[in-house]
C-alpha positions in Angstrom: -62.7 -72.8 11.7 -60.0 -73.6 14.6 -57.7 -71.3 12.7 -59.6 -68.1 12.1 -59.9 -66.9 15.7 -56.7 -67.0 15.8 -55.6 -65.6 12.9 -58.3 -62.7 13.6 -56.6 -62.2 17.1 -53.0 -62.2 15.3 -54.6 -59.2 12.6 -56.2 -57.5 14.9 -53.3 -57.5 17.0 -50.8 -56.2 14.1 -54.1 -53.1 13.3 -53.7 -51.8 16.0 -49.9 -51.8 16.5 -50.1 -49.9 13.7 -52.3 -47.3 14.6 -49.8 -46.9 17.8 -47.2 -46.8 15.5 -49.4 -44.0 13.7 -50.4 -42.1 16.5 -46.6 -41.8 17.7 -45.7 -40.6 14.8 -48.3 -37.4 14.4 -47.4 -37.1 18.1 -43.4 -36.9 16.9 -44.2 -34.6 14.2 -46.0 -31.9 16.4 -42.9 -32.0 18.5 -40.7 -31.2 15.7 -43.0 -28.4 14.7 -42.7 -26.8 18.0 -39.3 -27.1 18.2 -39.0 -25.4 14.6 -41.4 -22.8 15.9 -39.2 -21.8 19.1 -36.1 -21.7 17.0 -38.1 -19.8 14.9 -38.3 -17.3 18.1 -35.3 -17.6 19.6 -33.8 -16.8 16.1 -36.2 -13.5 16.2 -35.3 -13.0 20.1 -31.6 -13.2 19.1 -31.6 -11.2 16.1 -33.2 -8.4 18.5 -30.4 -8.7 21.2 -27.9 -8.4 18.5 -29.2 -5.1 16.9 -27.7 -1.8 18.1 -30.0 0.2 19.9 -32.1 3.3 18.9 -29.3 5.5 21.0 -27.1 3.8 18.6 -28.7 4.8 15.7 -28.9 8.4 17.0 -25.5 8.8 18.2 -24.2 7.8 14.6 -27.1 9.7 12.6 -24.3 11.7 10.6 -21.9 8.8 9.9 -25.1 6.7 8.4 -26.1 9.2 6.2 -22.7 8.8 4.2 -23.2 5.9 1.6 -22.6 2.0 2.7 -22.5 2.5 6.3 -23.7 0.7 9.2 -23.7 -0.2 12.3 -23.4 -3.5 14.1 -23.3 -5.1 17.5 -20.4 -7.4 18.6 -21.0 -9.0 22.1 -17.8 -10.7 23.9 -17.5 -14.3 22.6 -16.3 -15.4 26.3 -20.0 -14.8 27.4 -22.4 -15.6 24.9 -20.8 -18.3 22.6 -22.1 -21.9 23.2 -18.8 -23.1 23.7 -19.3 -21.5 27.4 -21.8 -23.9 29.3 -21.3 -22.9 32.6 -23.1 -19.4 32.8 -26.0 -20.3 30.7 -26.0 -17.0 28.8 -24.8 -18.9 25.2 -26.6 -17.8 21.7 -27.3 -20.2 19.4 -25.8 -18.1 16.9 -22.4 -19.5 16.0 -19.8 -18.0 17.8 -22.5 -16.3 20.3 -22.5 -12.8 18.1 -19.4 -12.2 18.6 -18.4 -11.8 14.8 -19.7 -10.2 11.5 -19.0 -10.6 8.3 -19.7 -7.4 6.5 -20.2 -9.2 2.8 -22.4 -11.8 4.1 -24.5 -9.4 7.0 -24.7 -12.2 9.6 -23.2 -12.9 12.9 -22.8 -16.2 11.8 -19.5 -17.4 12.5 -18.0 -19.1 9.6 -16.5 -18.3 5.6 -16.0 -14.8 5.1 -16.4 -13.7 8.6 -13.9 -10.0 8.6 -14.4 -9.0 12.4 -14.6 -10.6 15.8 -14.3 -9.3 19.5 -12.7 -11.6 22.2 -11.4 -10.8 25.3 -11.7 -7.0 24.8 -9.9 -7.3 21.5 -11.3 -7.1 17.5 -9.7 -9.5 16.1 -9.9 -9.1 12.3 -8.0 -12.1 10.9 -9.5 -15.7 11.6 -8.0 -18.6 8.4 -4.6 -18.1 6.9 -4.1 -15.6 4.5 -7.3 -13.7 5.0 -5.8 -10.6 6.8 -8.1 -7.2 7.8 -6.8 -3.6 8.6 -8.9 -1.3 11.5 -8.6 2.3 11.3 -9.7 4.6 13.7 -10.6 8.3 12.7 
């Protein structure tokens, strides 16, 4: 009899650090589905800022009638990559949208990527042996 007060205290002590323990972890796992929800948006939001615009699409009406065409929108990696921290204006898109890869559609910087702009310039070959031509008409 001296013992089982005790030993209730001790297990009801341990119940409820469990339902703590419990209730963090719901708590933990709403977070994580509102942060997968704004990435969620900020992927759409970005995916928006990259696409040309409707003048775009009009200017080049002729040119996109011509089988596999497209257009695209490369923005100066200087500005929007997250490499630059200190003006705030960085995509999480790798490389900030400043590259495409024309076999892969993305402006995900990585494998395969053909064409970048930096500093005012394409650039249009990024590892080694993988070379790319321009050509104006």
């Amino acid at each position: 009899m001296r013992f089982t007060f005790p030993a209730t205290i001790f297990v009801a002590f341990f119940l409820g650090l469990s339902i703590i323990v419990s209730a963090q972890t719901e708590s933990r796992d709403q977070v994580l589905n509102q942060i997968e929800a704004k990435r969620a948006e900020l992927a759409a939001l970005e995916k928006s800022f990259l696409e040309p615009s409707a003048d775009d699409y009009a200017a080049y009406a002729e040119f996109l009638k011509q089988p596999d065409t497209g257009l695209t929108r490369l923005l100066p990696r200087e500005t929007y990559d997250s490499d630059v921290k200190s003006n705030k204006k960085s995509l999480t898109t790798r490389g900030g949208g400043a590259f495409y890869s024309f076999t892969r559609r993305t402006h995900e910087y990585g494998s395969g990527t053909q064409i970048g702009l930096e500093q005012n310039e394409f650039n249009v070959s990024f590892a080694g042996a993988v070379l790319g031509v321009l050509q104006r008409r």
